[in-house]
KOLMI-240525 format. One record per atom (N, C-alpha, C, O): x, y, z. Coordinates in pm, whole numbers, plus 50000, padded with zeros to 5 digits. Example, Ala and Ser with C-alpha at 12.3 -4.5 7.8 and 13.67 -1.06 7.14 Angstrom:
// residues 2
513194943150780 512304955050780 513204967050780 514244966850846 512854977550708 513674989450714 512905000350787 513415011450804 
//
This chain:
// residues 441
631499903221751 631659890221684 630509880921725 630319878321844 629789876321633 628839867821619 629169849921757 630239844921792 628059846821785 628729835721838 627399825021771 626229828421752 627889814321751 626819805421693 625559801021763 624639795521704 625569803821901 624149804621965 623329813221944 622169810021966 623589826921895 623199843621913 622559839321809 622639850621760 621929832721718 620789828121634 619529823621708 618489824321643 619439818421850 618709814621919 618119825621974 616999822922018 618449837821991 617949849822010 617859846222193 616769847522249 619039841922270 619259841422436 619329855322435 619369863722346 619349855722587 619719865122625 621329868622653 622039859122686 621939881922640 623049880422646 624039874722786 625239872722771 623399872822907 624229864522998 624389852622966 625359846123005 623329847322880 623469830822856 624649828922737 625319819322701 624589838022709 625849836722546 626869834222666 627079823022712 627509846822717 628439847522815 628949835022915 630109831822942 627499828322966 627559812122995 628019804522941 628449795523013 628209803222813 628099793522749 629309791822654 629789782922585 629529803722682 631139806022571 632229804922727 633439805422708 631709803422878 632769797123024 632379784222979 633499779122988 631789776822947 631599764722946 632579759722865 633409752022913 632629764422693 632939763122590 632689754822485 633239746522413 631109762822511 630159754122400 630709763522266 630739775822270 631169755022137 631569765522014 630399761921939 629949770721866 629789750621942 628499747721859 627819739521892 628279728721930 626019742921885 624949735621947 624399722321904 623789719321802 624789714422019 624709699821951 623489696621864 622809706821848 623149689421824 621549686121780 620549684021862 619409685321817 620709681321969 619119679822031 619229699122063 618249706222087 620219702522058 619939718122109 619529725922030 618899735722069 619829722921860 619009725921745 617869724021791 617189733221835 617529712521789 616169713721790 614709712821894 613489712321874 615619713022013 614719714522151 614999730922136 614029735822079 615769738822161 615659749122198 614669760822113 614149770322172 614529758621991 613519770821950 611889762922007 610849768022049 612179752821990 610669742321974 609839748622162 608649750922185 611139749522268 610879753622386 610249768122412 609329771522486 611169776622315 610409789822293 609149797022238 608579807522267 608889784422124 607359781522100 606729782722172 605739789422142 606829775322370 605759767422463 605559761722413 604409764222376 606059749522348 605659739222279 605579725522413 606449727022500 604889716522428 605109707022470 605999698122395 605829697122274 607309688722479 608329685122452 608569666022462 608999663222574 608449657122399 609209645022434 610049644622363 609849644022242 611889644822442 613209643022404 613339627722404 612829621722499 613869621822324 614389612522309 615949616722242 616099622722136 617279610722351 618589613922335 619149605822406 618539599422492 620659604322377 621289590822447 622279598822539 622279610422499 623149597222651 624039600722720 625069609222660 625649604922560 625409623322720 626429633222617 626039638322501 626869641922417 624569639622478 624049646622375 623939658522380 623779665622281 623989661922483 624139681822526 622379687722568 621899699022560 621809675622610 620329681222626 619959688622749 618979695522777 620999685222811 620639694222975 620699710522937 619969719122987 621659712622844 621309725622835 620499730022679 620769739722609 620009725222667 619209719322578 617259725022603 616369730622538 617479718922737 615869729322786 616919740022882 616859751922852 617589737222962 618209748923038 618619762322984 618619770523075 619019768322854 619239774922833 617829783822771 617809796122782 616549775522698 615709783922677 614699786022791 613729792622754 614669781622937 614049783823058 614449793323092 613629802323112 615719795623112 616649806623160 616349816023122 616349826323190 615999815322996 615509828922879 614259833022935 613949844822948 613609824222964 611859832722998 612299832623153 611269835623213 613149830923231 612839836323410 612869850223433 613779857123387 611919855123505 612099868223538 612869868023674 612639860223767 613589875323672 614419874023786 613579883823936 613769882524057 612499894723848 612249904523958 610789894124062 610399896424177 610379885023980 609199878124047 609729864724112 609999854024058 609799868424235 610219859224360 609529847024388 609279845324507 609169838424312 608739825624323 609059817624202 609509821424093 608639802024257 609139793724171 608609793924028 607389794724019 609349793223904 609069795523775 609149781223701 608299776623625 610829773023755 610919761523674 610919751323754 611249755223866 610719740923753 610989724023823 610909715623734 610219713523635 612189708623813 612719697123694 613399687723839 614199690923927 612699676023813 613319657723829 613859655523785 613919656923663 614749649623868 615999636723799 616039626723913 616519627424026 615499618523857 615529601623944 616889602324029 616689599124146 617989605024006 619119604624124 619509613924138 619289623324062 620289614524247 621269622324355 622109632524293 622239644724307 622849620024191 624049630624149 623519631423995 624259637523918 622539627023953 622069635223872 621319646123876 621519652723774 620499651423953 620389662124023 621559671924054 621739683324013 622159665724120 623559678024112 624269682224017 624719693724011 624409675623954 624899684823808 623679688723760 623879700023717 622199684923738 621729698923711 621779708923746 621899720423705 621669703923827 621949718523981 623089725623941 622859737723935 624199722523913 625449727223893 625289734923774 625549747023775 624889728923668 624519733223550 623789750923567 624009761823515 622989746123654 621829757823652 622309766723690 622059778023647 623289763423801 623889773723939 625039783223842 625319794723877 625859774723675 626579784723627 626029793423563 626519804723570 624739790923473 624109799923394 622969810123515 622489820823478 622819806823596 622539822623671 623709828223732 623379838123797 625359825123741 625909829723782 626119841423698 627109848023729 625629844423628 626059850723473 624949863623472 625159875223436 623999859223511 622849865423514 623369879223588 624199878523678 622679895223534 622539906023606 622019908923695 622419917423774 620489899523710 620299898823839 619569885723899 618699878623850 620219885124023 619759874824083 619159864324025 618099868923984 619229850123992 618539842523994 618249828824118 619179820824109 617819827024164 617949815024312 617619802124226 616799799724138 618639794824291 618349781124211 618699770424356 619819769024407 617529764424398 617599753424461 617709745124468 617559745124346 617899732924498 618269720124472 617659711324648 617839712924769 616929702324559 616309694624680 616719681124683 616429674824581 617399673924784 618059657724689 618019653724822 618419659824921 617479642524813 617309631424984 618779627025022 619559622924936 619069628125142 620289625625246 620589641525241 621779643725219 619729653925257 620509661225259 619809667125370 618779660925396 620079679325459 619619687525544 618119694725548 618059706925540 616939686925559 615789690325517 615629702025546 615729711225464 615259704125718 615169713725797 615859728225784 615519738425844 616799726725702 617709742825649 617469741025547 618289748225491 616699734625445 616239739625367 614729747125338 614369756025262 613889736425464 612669741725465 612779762725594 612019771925626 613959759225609 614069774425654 614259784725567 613709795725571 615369779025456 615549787225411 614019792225291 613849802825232 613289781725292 611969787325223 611149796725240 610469804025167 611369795025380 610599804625524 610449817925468 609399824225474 612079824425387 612119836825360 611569841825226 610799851325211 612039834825143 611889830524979 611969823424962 612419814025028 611289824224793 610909808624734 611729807324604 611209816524542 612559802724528 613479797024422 612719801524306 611489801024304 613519806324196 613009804624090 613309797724010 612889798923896 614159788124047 614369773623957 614749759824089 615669760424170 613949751024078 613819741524188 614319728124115 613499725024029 615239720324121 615539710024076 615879700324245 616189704024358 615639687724183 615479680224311 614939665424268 614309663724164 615289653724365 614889641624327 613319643024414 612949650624504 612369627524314 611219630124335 610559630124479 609639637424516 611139621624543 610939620924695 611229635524776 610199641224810 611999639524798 612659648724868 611499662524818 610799668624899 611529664824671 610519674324658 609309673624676 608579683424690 608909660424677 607499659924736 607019665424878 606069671824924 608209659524921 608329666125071 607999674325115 607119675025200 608869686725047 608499700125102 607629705225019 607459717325037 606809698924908 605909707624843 604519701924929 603539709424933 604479689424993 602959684425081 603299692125203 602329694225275 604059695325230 604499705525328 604339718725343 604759724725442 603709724625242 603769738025174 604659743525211 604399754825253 606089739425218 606999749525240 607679754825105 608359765125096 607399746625012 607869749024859 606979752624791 606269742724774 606389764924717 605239768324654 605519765424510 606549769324456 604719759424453 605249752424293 604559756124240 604939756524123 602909762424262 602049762624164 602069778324060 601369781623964 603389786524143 603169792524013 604029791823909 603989801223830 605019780223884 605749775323831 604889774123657 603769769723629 605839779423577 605189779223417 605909764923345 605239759223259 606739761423367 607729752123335 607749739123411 607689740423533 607809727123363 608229710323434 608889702323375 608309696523284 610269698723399 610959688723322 610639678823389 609969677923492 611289669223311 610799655423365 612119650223258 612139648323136 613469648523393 614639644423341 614999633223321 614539628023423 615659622323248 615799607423240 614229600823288 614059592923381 613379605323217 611779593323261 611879581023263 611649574123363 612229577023153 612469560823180 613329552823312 613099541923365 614619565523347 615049560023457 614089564923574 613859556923665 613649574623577 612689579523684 611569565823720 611339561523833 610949560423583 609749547323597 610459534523630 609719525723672 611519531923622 612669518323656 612659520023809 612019512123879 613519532923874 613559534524009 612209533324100 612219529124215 611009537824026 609799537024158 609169548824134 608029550024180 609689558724065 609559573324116 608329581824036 607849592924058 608069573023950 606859581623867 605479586023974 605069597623982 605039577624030 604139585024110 604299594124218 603279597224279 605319598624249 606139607924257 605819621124226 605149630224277 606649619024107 606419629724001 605329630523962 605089639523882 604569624223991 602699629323911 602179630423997 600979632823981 602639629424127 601539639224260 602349650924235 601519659824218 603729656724222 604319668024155 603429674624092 602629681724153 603409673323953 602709678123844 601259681923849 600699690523781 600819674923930 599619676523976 599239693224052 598129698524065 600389697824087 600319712624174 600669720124071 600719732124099 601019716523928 601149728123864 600039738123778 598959737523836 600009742823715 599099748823653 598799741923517 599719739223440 597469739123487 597319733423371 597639736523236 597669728423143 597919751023228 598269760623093 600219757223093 600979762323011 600619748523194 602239753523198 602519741523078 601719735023011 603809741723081 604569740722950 605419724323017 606259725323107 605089712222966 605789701622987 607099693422916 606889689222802 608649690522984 608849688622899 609509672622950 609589669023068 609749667922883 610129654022906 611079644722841 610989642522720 612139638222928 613219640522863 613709621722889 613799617723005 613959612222772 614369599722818 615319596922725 615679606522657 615879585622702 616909574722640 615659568422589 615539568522466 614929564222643 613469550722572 612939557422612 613509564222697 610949561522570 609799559022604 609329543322596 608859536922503 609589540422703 608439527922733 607239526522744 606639536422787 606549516122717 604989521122723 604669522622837 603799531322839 604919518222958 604439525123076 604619537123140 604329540823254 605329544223017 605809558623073 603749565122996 603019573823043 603609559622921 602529561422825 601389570822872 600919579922804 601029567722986 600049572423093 599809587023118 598949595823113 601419583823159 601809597423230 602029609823144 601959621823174 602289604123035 602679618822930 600819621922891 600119631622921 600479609422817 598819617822794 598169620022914 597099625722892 598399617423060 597899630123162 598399646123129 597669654723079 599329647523156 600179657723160 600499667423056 600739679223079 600499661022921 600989664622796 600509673722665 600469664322586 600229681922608 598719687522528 599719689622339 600409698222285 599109674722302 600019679522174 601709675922147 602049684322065 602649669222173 603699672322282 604179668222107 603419663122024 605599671922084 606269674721987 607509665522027 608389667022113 607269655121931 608639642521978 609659645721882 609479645321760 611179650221962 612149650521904 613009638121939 613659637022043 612959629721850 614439621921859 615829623621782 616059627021666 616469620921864 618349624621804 618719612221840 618829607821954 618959604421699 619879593221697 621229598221734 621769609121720 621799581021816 623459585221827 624089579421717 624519568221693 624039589521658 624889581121537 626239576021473 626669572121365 626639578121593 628289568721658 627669565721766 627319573821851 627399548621769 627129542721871 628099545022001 627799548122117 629549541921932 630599539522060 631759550621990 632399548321888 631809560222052 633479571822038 634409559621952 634619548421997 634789563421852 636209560821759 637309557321865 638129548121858 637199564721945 638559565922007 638779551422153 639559549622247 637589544422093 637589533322242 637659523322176 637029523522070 638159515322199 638329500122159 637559486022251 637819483222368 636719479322173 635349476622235 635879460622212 635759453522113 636349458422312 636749440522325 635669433322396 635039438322488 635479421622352 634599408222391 634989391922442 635089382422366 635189391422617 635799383422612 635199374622670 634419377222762 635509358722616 634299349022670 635039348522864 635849354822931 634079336422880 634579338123054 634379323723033 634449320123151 634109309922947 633179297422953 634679291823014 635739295022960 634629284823109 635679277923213 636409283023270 637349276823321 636219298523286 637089304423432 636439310323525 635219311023521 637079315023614 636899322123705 636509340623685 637329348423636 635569343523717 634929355623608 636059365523674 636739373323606 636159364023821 636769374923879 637909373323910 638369380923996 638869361523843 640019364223891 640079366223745 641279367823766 639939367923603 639989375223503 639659393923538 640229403423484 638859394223616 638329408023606 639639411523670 640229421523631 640199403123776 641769410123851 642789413423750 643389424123759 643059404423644 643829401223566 643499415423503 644249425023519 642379415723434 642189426923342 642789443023415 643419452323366 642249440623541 642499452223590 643909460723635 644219472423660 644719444223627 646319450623700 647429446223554 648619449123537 646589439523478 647299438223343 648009454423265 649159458523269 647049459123213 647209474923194 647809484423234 648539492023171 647379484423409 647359496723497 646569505423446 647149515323400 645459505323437 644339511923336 644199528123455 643499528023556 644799536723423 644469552623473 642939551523589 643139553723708 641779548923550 640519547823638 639919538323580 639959538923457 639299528823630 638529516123547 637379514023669 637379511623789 636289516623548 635079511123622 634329497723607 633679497023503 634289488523677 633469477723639 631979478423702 631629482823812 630989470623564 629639471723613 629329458923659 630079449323639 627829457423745 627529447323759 625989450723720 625839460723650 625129445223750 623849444023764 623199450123832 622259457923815 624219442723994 623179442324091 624119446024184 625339445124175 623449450224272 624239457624390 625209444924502 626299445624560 624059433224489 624479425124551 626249415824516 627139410224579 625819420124346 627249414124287 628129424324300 629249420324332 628059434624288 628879445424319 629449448124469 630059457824514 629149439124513 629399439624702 630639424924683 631489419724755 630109422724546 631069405824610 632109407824547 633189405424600 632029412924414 632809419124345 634289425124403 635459421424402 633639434924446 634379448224525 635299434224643 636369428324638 634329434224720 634649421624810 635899411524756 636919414424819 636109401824673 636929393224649 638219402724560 639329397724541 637909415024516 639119424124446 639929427424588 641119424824607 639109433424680 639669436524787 640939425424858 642079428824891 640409413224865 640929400924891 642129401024811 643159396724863 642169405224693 643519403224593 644329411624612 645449409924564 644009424424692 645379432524771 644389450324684 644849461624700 643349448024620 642949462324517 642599471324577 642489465924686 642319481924594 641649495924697 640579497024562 640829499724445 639209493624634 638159493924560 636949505824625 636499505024739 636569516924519 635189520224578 634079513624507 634129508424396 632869514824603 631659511024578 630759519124532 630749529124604 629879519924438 628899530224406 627639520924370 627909511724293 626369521924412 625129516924406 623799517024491 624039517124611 622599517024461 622239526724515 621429521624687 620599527124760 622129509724692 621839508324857 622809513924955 622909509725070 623769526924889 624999536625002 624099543425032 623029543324972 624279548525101 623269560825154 624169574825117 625389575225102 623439583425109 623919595025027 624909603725061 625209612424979 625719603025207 626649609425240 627609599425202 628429603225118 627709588325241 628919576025165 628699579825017 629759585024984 627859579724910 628249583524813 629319592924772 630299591624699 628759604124848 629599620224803 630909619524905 631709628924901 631149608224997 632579606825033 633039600224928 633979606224876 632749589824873 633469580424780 633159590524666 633839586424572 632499601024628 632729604524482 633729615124531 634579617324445 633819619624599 634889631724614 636309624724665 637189631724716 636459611324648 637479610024675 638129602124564 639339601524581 637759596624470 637429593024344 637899604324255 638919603324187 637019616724257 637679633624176 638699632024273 639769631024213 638829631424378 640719632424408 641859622124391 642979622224441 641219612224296 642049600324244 642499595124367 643699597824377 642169590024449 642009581224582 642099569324570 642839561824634 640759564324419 640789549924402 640879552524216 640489560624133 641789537824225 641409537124077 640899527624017 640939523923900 640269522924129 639239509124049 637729512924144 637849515124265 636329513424074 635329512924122 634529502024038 634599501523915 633819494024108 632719488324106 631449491824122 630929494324231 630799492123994 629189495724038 628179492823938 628339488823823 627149495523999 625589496023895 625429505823800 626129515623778 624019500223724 623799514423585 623669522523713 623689533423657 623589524623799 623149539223864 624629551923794 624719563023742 625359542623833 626789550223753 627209556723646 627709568023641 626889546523526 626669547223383 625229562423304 625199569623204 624559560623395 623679574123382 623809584323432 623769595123373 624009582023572 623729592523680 624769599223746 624419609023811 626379595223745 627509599323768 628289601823671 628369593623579 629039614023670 629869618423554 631849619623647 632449626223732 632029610223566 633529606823608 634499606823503 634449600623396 635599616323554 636739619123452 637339613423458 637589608723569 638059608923340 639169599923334 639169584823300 640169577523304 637699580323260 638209569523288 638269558223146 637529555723051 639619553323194 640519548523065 639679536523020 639329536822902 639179522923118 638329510523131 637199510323200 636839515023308 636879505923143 635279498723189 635059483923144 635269477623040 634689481923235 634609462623256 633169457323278 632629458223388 632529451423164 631079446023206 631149431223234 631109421423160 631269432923387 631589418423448 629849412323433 629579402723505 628899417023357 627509411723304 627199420123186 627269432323169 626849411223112 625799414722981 624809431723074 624629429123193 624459441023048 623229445923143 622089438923109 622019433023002 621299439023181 619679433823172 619189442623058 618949435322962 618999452923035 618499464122978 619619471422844 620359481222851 619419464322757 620929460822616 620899479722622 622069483022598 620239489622638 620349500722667 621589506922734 622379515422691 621519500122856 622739504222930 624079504222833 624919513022818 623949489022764 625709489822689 625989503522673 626819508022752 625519511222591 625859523322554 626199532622607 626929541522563 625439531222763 625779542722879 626339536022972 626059540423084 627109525722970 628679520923065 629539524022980 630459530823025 629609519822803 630789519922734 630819536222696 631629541522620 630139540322742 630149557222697 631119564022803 632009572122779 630709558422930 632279567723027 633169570123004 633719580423045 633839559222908 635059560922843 635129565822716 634139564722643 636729573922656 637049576122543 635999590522558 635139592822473 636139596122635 635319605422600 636399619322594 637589619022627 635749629522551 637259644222475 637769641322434 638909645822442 637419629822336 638969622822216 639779618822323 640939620522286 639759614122442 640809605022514 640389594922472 639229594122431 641289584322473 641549567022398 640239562922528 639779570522613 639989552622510 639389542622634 639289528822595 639359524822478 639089520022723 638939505922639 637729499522699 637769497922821 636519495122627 635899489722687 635929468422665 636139461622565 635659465122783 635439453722847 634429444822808 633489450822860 633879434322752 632369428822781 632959414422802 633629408022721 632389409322983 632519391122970 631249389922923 630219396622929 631729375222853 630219372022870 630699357822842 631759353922794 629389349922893 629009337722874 628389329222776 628039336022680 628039314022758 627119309122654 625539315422703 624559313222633 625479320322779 624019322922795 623739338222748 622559340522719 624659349022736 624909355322644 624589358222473 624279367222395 624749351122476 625139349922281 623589355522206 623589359322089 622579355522272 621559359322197 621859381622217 621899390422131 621999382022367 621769394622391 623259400222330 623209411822292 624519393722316 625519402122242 625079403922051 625419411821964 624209392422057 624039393121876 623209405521860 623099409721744 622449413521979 621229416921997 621949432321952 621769440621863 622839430422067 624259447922027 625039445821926 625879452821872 624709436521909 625999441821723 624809439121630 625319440021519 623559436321614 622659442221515 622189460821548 621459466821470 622709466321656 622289480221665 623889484921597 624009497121597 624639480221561 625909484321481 627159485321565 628169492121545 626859476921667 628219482621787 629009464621721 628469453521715 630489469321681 631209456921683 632599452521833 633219457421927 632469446621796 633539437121918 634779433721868 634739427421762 635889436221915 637319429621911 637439414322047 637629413722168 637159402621920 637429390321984 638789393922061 639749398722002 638769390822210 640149385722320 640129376922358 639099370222354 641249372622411 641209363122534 642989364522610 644079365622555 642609363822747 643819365922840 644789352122825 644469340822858 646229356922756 647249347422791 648449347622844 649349356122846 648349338422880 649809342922954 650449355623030 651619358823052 649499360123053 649449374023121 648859384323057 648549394023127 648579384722924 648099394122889 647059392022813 646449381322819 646549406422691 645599406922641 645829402122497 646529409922432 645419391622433 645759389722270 644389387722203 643439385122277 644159388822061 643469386021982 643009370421976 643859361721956 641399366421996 641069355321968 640289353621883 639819363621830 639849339521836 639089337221703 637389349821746 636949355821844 637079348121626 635569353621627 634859344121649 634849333621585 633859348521788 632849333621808 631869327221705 631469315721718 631529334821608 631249332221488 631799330321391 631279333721284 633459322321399 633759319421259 633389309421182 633359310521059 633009296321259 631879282321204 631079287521133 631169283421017 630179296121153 628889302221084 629709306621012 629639298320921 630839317020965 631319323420816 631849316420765 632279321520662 632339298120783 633219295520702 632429286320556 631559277620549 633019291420484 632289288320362 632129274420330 633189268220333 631039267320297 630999257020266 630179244820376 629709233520364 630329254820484 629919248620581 628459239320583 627699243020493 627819226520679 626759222820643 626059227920774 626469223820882 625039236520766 624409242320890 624089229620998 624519231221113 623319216520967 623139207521013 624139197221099 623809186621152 625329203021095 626499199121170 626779208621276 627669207121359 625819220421269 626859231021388 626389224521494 626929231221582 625889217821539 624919215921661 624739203321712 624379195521623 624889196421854 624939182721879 623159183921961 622699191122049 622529171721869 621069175121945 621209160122000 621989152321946 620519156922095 620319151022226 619629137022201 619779124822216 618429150522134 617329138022128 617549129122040 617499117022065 618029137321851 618489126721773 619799115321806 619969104321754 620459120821888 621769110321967 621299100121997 621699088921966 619669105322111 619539092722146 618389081422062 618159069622089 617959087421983 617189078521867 618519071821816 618729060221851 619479078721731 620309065921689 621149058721789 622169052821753 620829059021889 621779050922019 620489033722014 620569021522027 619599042921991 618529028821991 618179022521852 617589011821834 618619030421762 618369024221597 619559009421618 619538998521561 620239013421692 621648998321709 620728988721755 621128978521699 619728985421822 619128976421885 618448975121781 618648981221676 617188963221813 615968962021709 614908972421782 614468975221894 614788976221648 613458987921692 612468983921588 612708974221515 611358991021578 610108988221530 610288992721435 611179001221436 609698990221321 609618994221145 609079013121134 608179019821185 609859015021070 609379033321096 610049037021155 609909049321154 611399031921263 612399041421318 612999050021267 613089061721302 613459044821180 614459048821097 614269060520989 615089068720947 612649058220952 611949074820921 611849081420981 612039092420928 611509082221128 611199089821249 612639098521242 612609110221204 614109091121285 615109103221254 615329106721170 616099116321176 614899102521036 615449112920944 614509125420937 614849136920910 613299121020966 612559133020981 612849143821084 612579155821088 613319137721145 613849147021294 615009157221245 615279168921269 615699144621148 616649150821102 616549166421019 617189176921028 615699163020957 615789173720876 614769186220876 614679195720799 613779181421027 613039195421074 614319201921125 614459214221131 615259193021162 616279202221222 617259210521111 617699221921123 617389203621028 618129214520922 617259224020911 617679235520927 615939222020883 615099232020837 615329244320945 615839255320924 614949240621030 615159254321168 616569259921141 616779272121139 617279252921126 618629261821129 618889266621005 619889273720999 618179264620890 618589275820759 617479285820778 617459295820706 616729284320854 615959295220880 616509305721033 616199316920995 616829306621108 617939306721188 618949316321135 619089328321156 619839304821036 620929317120972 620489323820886 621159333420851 618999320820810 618719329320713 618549342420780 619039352520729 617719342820921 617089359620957 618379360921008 618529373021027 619469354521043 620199365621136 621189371521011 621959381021026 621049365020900 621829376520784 620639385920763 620949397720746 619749383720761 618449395020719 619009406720817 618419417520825 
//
């Protein structure tokens, strides 16, 4: 019986992989990264969170490793910890499958250098995944031999150039062989990623895969103002209102996420922390205790939203707009995911209103709330002034300056006042039918 990968012409352990996983059909970036990889084609992925791209280059690498030649073949970065480990994990099932041997290493800072640079001592990996620091390490070290490596991913780039880590990775790349095969994998190319691909790159073949369900059907995407309360004794409210199964709230910044965590704690909550000033054994205590449902409220940064994969979880709370309107998509994505329901969260403020108009022109809509009386109900749309028909644009708005021109038209003023505001007046209409004109455009 046919399986819908066996068109890709894998090898047969990887079918076998992949039908334990229970892949029944290959997402789209796997359409179309995976033959494009078998080419040796040079690669820029552009894909959003849960697109299926990890195995996406993983499964046609796998295909060209020889298992009988004892050195390194593939290396691939990932800016974090535990994104690294699920590659790693990833990798570690599809050679489990394998007839023979494949070694797959994994290099990730806070971990046991010294037993790893032993275990090099004997052999060398034929698939090396690892964050950029840590592999640098042992490759200026020569204890990791990379250069006969045919293959280089280059996993989440954009998050790799945010964290610090690109030069990094391009003293990396630098040990490989110039004929090898690059592939490169982001959410955005930014232009300062720009550099680095035309060093590295010969020709490179840009696949993008729109998400074309911004947010899972199955999550319900509420918007609630915060203008005269208390942000975090709402975020309490939200959180013990429900009894929400696992609820993650984001912050920004690590620092708010400390205060966060901090004043929930104060309200009686068992809170973990995730961000990336823990150091890496506190992480993997708090994530393994988290998979053992320990806590059911965490607080944290995008480090989370990208780089940690967590089951279950029913809420997510963006106690901030993100800096980077990118993220929305990969906090509200944790949830509602396997057709489970989820609910996502957004406070926000008047200082807000440009960057929420910013996510509902990429097609993501909002269910107006607001907390009463204990719970969650339906509130007006912050834009219903602007829809109501008839309206005079020149009224939405109290301006200052014209206030205080007619505060002084009551006195005697000089001849020409009285043109001066109307002119004022009506540069100001003018701006605002231009205003609502582009934001219907």
């Amino acid at each position: 019986m046919t399986h819908p990968f066996d068109r890709f012409n894998l090898n047969d352990y990887l079918i076998e992989a992949i039908k334990e996983i229970g892949f029944d059909q290959p997402t789209e970036i796997q359409e179309k990264v995976i033959p494009v990889v078998k080419k040796g084609r040079d690669i820029i992925g552009q894909s959003q969170t849960g697109s299926g791209k990890t195995h996406a280059f993983l499964l046609p690498l796998f295909n060209q490793i020889d298992p009988k030649k004892e050195e390194v073949q593939v290396v691939i970065t990932a800016p974090s910890r535990e994104l690294a480990e699920q590659l790693a994990n990833a990798a570690t099932q599809l050679a489990g499958h394998s007839p023979e041997p494949i070694n797959v290493q994994s290099y990730i800072g806070g971990t046991d250098k010294n037993r790893q640079i032993n275990k090099l001592q004997n052999s060398q990996p034929h698939v090396v995944i690892g964050t950029p620091g840590r592999l640098l390490d042992v490759i200026e070290s020569n204890d990791l031999l990379i250069h006969t490596s045919t293959y280089m991913v280059v996993d989440e780039a954009d998050m790799t150039l945010d964290m610090g880590f690109l030069e990094d990775v391009d003293k990396i790349a630098t040990r490989l062989p110039e004929n090898g095969q690059m592939l490169v994998f982001s959410a955005t190319v930014p232009q300062k990623l720009q550099p680095f691909l035309k060093k590295y790159m010969n020709n490179p073949i840009i696949i993008e895969v729109e998400n074309k369900q911004v947010i899972a059907d199955t999550v319900e995407n509420w918007l609630i103002s915060t203008k005269g309360k208390n942000k975090i004794d709402m975020i309490h409210q939200l959180l013990t209102i429900g009894q929400p199964y696992l609820a993650l709230v984001f912050a920004n910044t690590k620092e708010y996420v400390d205060d966060i965590a901090y004043q929930l704690k104060k309200k009686g909550l068992k809170v973990a922390v995730i961000h990336g000033g823990i150091s890496s054994r506190e992480r993997r205590r708090v994530m393994r205790q988290i998979q053992n449902l320990e806590y059911q409220y965490i607080v944290a940064t995008d480090l989370a939203a990208r780089g940690i994969d967590i089951e279950g979880v029913s809420h997510v709370i963006n106690a901030e707009v993100p800096q980077d309107l990118d993220y929305f998509v990969h906090r509200v994505g944790r949830t509602g995911r396997n057709q489970l329901s989820g609910i996502a969260i957004t406070l926000y403020g008047p200082d807000d209103e440009q960057d929420i108009a910013t996510i509902e022109k990429r097609g993501i809509t909002f269910e107006p709330k607001e907390i009463k009386n204990g719970e969650v109900v339906d509130a007006h749309d912050r834009n219903r002034r602007e829809q109501r028909k008839g309206k005079n644009v020149h009224k939405s708005d109290f301006d200052p300056e014209i206030h205080g021109l007619r505060k002084k038209l009551k006195k005697k003023v000089k001849p020409g006042y009285k043109r001066k505001i109307e002119r004022k007046k009506q540069n100001k209409r003018k701006r605002a039918m231009r205003l609502n004109k582009n934001n219907k455009d």
